[in-house]
N, C-alpha and C positions, 0 to 999 in steps of 0.2 A: 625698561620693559616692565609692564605691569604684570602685577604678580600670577592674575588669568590669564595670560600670555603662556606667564612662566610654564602652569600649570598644565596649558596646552602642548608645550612644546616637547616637558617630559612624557607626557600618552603618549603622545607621535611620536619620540625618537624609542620609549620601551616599545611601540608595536613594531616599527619596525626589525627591532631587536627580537621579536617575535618571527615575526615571517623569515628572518634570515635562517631564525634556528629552525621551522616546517621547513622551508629549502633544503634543510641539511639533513635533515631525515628524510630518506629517498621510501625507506617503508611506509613511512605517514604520509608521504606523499603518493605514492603509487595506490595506497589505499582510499584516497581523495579523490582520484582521477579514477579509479575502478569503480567504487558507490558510486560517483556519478553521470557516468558511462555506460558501461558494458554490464552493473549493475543492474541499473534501474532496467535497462533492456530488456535484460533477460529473466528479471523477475516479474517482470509484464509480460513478457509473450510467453515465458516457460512455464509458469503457473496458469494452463488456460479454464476457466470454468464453463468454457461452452462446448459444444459436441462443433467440431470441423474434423471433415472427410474421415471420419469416423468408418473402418474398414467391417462389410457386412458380408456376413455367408448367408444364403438360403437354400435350403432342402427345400426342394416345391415336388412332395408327392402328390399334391392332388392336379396340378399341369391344366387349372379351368382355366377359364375367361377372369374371374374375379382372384386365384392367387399371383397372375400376371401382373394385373393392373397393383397389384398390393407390393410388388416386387419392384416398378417401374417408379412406386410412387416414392422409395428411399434415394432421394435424389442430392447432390450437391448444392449447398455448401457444407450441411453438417454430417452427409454419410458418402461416403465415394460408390459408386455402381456396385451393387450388389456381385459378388461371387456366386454363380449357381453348382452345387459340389452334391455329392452324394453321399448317404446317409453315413456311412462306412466312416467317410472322409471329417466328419461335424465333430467329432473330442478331439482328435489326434489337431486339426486345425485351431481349435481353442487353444489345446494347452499349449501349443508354440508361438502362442500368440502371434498367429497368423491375419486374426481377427478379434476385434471389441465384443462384435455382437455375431451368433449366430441363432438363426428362425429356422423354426422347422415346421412344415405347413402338413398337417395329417394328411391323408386321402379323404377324399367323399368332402373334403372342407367346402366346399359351394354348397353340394347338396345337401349337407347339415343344416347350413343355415336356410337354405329356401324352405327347409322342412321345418323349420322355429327350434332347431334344436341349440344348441350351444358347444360348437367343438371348441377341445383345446390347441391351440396355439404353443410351441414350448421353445423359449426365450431365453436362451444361454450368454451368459456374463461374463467379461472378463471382469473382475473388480478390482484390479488391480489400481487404476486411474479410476478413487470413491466417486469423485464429482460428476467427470461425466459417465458414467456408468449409471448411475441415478437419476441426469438429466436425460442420458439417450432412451433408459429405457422407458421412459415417460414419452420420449419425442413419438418411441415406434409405436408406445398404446394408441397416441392422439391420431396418427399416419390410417393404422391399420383401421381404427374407428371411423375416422373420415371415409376414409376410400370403400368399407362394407355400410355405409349409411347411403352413402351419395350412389351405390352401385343399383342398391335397392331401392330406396325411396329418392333417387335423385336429388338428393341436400345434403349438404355436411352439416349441418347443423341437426344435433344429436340430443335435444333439451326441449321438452314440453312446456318448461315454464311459460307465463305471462310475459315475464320479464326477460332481456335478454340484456348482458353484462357485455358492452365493449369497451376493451382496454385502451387507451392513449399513453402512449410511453414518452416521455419530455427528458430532452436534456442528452438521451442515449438513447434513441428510437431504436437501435439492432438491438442494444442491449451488449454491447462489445464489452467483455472484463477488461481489458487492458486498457482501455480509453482510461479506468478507472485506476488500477494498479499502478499505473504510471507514473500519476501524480501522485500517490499516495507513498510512493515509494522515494519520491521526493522528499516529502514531508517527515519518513523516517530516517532519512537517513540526514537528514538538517539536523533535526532530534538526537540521534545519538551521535553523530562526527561533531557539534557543539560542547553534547556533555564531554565526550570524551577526550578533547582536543583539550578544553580550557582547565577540566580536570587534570590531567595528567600533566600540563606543563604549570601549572602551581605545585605538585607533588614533584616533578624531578625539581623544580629549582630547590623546594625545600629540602630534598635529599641530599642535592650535590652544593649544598650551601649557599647558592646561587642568593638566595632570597635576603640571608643576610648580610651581603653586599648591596645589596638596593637600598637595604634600608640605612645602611651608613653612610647611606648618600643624602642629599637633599630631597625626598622623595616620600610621600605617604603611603599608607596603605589603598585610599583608594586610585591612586596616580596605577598605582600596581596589579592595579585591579583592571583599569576597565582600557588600559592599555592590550592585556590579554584579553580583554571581551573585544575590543576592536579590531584586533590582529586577525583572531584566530574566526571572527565571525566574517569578518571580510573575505578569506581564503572560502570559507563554506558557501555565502553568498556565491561570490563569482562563478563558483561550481556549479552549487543549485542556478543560478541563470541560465548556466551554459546548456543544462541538462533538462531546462524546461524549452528552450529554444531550439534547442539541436539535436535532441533525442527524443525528447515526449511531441513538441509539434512538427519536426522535420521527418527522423527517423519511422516515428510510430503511427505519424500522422492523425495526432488525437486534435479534434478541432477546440481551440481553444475561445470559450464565449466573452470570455471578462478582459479586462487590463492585465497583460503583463507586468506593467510598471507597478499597479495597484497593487501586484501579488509581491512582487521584491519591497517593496514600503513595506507590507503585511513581513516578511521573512523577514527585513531589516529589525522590529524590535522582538518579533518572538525572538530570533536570534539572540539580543538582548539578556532578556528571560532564561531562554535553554543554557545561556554561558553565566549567566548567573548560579543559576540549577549546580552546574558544573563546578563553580569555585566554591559553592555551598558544602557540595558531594568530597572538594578537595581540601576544604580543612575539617571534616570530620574525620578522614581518614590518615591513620598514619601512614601507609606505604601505598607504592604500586597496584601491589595484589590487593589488600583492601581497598579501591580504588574502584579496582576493576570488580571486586565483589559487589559495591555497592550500584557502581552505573548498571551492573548485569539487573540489578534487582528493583532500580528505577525505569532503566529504559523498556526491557516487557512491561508493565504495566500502564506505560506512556504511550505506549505505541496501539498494543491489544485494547484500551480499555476506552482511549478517545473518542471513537467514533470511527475511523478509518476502519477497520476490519470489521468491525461487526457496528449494527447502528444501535443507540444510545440506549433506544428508547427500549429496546429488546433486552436490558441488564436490569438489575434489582435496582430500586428506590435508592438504598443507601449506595449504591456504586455509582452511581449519576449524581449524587449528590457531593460523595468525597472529589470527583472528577471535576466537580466543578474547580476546584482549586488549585488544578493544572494548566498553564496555560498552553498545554500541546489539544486540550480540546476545544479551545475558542480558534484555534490554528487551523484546527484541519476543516469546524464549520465554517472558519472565514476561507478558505482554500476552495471548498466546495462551490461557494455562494460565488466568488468571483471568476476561477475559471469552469465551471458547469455552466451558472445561471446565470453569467454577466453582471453580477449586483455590482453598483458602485458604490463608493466611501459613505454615502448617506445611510445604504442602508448595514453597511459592515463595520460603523465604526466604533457599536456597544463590544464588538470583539477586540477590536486594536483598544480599547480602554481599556480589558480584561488583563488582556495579554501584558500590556503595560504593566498595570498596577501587583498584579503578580511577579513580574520580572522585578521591581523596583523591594517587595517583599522580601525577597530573595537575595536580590543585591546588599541589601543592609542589615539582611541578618547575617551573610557571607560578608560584610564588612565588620562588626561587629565579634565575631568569633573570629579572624585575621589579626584583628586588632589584642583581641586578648592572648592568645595563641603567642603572640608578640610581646606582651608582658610577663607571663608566664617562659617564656624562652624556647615555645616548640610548638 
């Protein structure tokens, strides 16, 4: 047998020696199959950023023709039928949070405005829920504007300009957050179950001596290496496939524009990369606990700073620029580009070079401190 034979045979039989030992951790496991599950789920649909059936009260002291039509006009999907209550009834209903939103329509409110006056309107919050609380109460400005334009001058259209601004929304026409959160929840949780998976079983083997039995075998340090980058990326892969198939396009029903196949290629070397990241993070660290100090204090800024949560171009100069030398932000714009926008590998593949050539950085300076680590005796 030749000796790249050899070579091959010891990766494959250490990963599997890998996966037997994730099989035997029912915690690591159960925690694999929950991120990518019941997880990702429920951090897309429980995190909503849009107003749905959003619960409204209205006081209508003024009972015209035009606080009707304004009442009629809070309609589903994003507020449920208006409650009609009495004045009495408007705090005690807030504070039980019986309701989001409650309006209170003054008296004479029509004939204020036939008259040019400007009554007030008074728009009670719960704020409890910042996000939609900020969007609803923008929704009911736009509502109430609409419906007192178009009563009077029969147009919604509320703007003098020359010009008028129509928006076309691509890729998310509703504009649905979970279409979004889905996959992106995907992509962290690849990001940190990689570091932390490849991190941690290079630190138990070196704790429970595990490691220097390998090495008195026939075996190198990168045999040792990239046995656990294959083991433990394989286990994350299958996941992540399951949970882009079965949860984000079955469950969620988020339409997917690109290649699947294209996206698991793309997760196959970031994967790579993130497990390199990982045995990088596991020989710097002597124990466990510093272990898990350090993944805490790589994985937030891998996640927050990429692009997924907030977009690039919105942070300072020098944060877009240190980022570029992550490959979890070449990840999540090639994520976006193939399943949002359908790009194919022609136009994604200055990412997948990125994502590479970072991973391969990574890998041999985590080879390299392994190796000394090794000479030195710890």
């Amino acid at each position: 047998m030749s000796s790249f034979k050899i070579h091959l045979s010891n990766i494959y039989r250490l990963g599997l020696k890998e996966l037997y030992s994730l099989w035997a951790d029912k915690a690591l496991l159960l925690l694999i199959i929950w991120a990518f599950t019941a997880g990702i789920y429920s951090a897309a649909k429980g995190v909503s950023q849009e107003i749905h059936n959003a619960p409204v009260a209205i006081v209508d002291q003024d009972q015209s023709q035009l606080s009707h039509r304004i009442s009629n006009a809070l309609t589903p999907p994003y507020f449920k039928k208006p409650d009609m209550i009495e004045m009495s009834q408007a705090n005690e209903a807030l504070d039980k949070g019986y309701y989001s939103f409650s309006i209170i329509i003054p008296p004479g409110f029509q004939r204020d405005l036939q008259a040019g006056r400007s009554p007030n309107v008074q728009l009670n919050i719960d704020a409890n829920v910042m996000s939609q609380a900020f969007i609803g109460s923008g929704y009911i400005e736009t509502i109430f504007n609409n419906e007192i334009n178009e009563y009077f001058n029969r147009s919604t259209d509320t703007t003098t300009d020359p010009i008028r601004l129509v928006t076309h929304v691509r890729f998310n026409p509703n504009m649905t957050g979970f279409w979004f959160g889905g996959v992106m929840e995907i992509i962290n949780n690849i990001n940190m179950l990689t570091i932390i998976l490849v991190g941690a079983a290079y630190i138990r083997e070196r704790e429970h001596g595990t490691l220097e039995h390998l090495l008195a075998m026939p075996l190198g340090p990168t045999e040792i290496m990239l046995s656990k980058i294959w083991a433990n990326g394989f286990a994350v892969l299958l996941a992540a496939s399951f949970a882009l198939i079965f949860i984000v396009k079955f469950a969620l029903q988020v339409p997917i524009a690109g290649s699947i196949t294209l996206f698991i290629a793309a997760s196959v070397v970031y994967l790579f990369s993130a497990a390199s990241i990982g045995i990088f993070l596991g020989t710097i660290a002597r124990s466990m606990p510093q272990l898990g100090l350090l993944i805490f204090l790589t994985i937030i800024p891998l996640q927050m700073l990429s692009g997924g949560a907030t977009p690039q171009e919105s942070m300072p100069i020098w944060v877009q620029n240190v980022m570029k030398l992550a490959p979890t932000t070449y990840f999540v714009r090639l994520a976006k580009a193939i399943l949002y926008r359908g790009a194919d590998f022609s136009i994604v593949w200055p990412d997948f070079l990125a994502i590479a050539i970072i991973g391969l950085v990574f890998f041999f300076i985590a080879l390299g401190r392994f190796r000394k680590s090794i000479v030195q005796g710890g």
